[in-house]
N, C-alpha and C positions, 0 to 999 in steps of 0.2 A: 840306121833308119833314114829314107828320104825325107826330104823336105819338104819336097814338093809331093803331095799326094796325089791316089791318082781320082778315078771319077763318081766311084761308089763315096767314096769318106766325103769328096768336093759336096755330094750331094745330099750325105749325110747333117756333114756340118750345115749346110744354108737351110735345110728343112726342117733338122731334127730340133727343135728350140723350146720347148716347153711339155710339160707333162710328164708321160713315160718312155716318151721319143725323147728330153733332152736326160732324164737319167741315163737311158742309153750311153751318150754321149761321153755323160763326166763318168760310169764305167769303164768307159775304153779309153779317154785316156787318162783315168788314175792307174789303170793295168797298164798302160804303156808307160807312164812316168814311174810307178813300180820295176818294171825291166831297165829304163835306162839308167835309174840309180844302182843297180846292181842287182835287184833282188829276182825271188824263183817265182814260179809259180807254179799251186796245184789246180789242177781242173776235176770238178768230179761230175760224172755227167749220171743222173737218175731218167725217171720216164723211158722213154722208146725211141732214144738221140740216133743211134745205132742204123734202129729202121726205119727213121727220118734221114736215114745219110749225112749227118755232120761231118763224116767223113771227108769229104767235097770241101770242106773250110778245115778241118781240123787238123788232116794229114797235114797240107803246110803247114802250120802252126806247130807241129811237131817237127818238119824239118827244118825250120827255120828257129828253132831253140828259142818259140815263144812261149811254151809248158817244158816244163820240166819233170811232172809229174802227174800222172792218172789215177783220179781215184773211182769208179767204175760198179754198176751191177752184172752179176754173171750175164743176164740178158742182153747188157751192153757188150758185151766181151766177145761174147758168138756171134751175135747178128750184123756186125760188122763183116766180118767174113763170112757169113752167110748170104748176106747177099752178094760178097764178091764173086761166089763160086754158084749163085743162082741167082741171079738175079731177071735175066728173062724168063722166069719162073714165077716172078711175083704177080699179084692181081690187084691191081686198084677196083677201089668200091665207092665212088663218089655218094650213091645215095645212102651209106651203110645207117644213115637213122632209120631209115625205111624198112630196113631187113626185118621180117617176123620170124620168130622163131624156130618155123619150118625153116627158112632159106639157109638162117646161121647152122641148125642141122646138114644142111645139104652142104654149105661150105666145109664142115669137116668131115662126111662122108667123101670130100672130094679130094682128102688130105692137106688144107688150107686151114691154117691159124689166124686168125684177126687181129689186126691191132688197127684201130679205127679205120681208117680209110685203106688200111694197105694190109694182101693178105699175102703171109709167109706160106710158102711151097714147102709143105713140112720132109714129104720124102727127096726131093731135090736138095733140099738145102741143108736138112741136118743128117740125113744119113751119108752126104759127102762126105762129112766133116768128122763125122764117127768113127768110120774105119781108122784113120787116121791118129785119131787124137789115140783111141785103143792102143792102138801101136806102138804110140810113145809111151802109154803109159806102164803098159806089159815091159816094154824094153826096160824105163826104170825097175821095174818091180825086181827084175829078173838078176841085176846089176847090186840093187839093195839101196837104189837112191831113192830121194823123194825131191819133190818140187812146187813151187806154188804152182796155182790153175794158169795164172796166166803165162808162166817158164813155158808150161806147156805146150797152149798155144802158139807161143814165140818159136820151139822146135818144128813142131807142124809146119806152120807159114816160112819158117829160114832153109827147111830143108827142101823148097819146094815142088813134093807133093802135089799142092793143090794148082799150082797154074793151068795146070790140062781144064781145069772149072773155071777159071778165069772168064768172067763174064761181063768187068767191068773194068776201067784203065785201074791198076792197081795203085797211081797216085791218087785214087780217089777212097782209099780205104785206111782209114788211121791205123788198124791194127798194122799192115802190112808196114806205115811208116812208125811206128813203134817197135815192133820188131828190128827192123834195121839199124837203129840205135839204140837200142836195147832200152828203152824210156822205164822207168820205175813204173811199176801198177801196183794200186790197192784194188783189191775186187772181195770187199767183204760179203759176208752170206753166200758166196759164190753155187749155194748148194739149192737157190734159188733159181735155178736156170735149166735149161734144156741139156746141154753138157753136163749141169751136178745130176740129175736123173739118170742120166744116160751112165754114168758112175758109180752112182749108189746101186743102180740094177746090178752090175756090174759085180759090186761085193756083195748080195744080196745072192746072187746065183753062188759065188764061193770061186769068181774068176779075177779078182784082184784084191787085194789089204785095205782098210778105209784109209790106213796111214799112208797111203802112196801119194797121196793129194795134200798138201800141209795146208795147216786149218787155217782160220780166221784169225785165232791167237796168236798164230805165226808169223800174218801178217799184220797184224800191230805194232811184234817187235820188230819188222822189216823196214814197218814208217818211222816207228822210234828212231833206229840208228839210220834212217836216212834225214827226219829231221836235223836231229841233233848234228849233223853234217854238213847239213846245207841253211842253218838258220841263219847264222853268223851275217855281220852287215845289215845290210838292207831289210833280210829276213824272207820267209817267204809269205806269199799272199795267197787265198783262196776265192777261186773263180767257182759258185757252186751253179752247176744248170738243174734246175726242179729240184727236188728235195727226196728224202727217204735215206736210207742205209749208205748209198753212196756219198752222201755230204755229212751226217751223221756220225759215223763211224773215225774217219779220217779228222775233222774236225776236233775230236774228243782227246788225240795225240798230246796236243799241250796242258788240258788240266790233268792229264795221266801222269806225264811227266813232276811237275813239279805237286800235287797235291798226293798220288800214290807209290811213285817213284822218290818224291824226298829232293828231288835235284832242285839249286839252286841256279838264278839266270837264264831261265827257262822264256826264248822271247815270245811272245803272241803272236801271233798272225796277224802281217804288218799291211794288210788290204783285204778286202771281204766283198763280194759282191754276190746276190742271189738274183737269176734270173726264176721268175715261177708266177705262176699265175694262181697261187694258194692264198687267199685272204685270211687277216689275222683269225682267229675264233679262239675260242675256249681249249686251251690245250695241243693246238696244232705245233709242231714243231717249225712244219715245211713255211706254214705261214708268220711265224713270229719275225717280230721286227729285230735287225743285227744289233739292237740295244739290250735286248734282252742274254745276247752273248756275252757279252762283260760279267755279267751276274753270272757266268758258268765260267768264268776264266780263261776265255777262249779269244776273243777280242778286247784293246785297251781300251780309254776316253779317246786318244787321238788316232785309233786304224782308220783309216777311210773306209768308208761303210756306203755302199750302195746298194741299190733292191729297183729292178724293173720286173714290174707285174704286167705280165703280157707272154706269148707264148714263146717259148725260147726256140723254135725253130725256127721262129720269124727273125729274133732277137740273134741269137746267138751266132749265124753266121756273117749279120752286120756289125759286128762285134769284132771278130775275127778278121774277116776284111779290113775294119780301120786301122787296126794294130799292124795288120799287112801291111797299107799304104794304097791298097788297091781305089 
């Protein structure tokens, strides 16, 4: 890591000084003083990180062995490459409060999906990606293998198939720099997404086995033994952006371990940080405060524990920049 930083972080540090601009601050670098002692990191990215392009900060961050591990929603998982292989396809919507409910009509007669401000080209961008994934999956089936959703993916984007779509510089897409070093992914619920649809139809016609896709169980025991691999030392820490299934599921590895598995030395998660803009309430998980995690056995008294409440698109890629150096 340099020293000398460069003008994003210079400007970071002199501004960012109080509030949820200096949490910012002591998040990135207790994750940076976490990596230089040795330890890992998991990132799990919830919300619509994907079609906010986190990509753009996160691939480096993956080539530069600053995660070490994805924990992910199916939605996360595809629309990274889907906007790699459509993305002048998409449509920004600045006034989208405005829209009545004729127009949001008329955007999906026009085969456009919304997600707030920015709409997905549904037949550009998912049925690229369909052929494709089919293919790999038929070719398992036929072989008598199976794989998690995202092996999958990772055969798609390595064989490549898709650069003829290529629509954007591919260092700007985390799947494709996942795939290259074969990064570990959780992508629980994965049956949640456009690709688990496109699947389920799939075995529904009686054109592929549900078993060809390994399930959500499978990838627990995937995180199990790769915890248990990589906890030692330092430990690892969890980077969570928004909240839901993707922080949830992954997180839940250590009281599994030692309170239903029985094992003994079992280390907590030795850094925690939530970026999200959820406030506490009655029952929220996304909003609860990281003290409330010791009472699940998931973080100790002394994890460093951080929470900036603010928008993580804003957050998240000056986050990633500091730890860069940039």
């Amino acid at each position: 890591m340099s020293t000398q930083k460069g003008p994003i972080s210079q400007f970071i540090e002199k501004n960012y000084l109080h509030f949820n601009a200096a949490a910012l601050v002591d998040a990135a670098k207790g994750y940076e003083t976490h990596l230089l002692e040795g330890g890992k990191m998991l990132i799990s990215l919830g919300g619509a990180m994907s079609t906010a392009e986190l990509g753009i900060s996160l691939a480096e961050m993956i080539r530069q062995d600053k995660v070490h591990i994805i924990s992910c929603t199916g939605a996360n998982l595809e629309e990274d490459v889907m906007n790699l292989v459509a993305h002048s396809h998409y449509k920004r919507v600045p006034n989208y409060r405005d829209l009545t409910p004729e127009q949001e009509r008329e955007l999906l007669d026009q085969h456009y999906n919304r997600v707030t401000d920015t709409c997905i080209p549904e037949e550009e961008a998912f049925r690229r990606l369909q052929k494709h994934l089919e293919d790999v999956w038929h070719a398992a089936e036929e072989k008598g293998e199976r794989y998690l959703p995202h092996e999958f993916l990772y055969q798609v984007v390595n064989s490549g198939v898709l650069e003829q779509y290529y629509e954007i510089d591919p260092k700007n897409s985390w799947i494709v720099a996942a795939a290259e070093k074969n990064l570990p992914i959780v992508c629980p619920g994965w049956e949640d997404s456009t690709t688990g649809n496109i699947f389920a139809a799939n075995v529904i016609k009686g054109n592929l086995k549900a078993s060809t896709v390994k399930s959500g169980i499978e990838y627990m025991i995937y995180l199990t033994e790769w915890y248990r691999a990589n906890s030692e030392g330092k430990g690892v820490g969890f980077f969570q952006i928004a909240g839901g299934i993707s922080g949830d599921f992954p997180i839940c590895v250590v009281p599994m371990m030692y309170q239903d598995l029985e094992w003994e030395d079992v280390p907590f998660w030795s850094y925690f940080c939530q970026i999200s803009d959820s406030t506490t309430s009655y029952g929220s998980y996304s909003g609860a405060v990281p003290n409330e995690k010791i009472t699940w056995g998931k973080l100790d008294i002394d994890t460093p524990k951080f929470v900036v409440e603010s928008d993580a698109t804003i957050v998240a890629p000056l986050i990633f920049s500091y730890i860069l150096g940039h």
